[in-house]
C-alpha positions in Angstrom: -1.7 9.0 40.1 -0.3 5.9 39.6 2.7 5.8 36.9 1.9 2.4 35.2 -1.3 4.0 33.9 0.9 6.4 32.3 3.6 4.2 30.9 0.5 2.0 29.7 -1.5 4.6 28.1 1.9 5.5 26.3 2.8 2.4 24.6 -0.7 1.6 23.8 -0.3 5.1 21.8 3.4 4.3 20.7 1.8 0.8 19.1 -1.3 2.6 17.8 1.3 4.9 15.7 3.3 2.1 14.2 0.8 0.0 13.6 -1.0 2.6 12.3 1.8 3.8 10.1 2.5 0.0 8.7 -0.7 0.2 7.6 -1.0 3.2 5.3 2.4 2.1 3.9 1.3 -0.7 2.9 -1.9 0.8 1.6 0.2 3.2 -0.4 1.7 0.9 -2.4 -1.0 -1.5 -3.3 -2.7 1.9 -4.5 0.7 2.7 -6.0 0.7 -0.7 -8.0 -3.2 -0.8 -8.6 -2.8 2.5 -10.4 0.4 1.9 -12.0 -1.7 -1.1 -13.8 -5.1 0.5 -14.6 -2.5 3.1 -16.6 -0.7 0.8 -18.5 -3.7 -1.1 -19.6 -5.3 2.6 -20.4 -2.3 3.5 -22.0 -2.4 0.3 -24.3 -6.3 -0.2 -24.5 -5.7 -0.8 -28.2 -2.8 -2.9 -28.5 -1.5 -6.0 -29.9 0.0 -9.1 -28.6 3.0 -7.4 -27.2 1.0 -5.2 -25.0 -1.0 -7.9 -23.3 3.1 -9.4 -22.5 3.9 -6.5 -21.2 0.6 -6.0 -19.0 1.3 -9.7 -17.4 4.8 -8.9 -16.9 3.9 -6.0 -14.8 1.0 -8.1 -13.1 3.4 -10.2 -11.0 
């Protein structure tokens, strides 16, 4: 068996892993954010003026 097959399979597994890992980080946080929003604008559904400052503030 030849050893480059090996090493290959191996870091095409290695880069699999931290690509795959980078991804559902950066899924977590979008989720994270997305649901950090939908809670504030749940939590002030019925408020006034200063509400909607605070909701933009927290949409950058």
């Amino acid at each position: 068996m030849d050893d480059s097959f090996l090493f290959d399979d191996l870091l095409l597994a290695f880069w699999l892993l931290v690509f795959s890992w980078v991804f559902l980080t950066s899924a977590q946080a979008i989720i994270r954010d997305h649901c950090h929003r939908v809670n504030l604008k749940n939590k002030f559904k019925s408020g006034g003026m200063e509400n909607e400052k605070l909701l933009r503030r927290t949409d950058k």
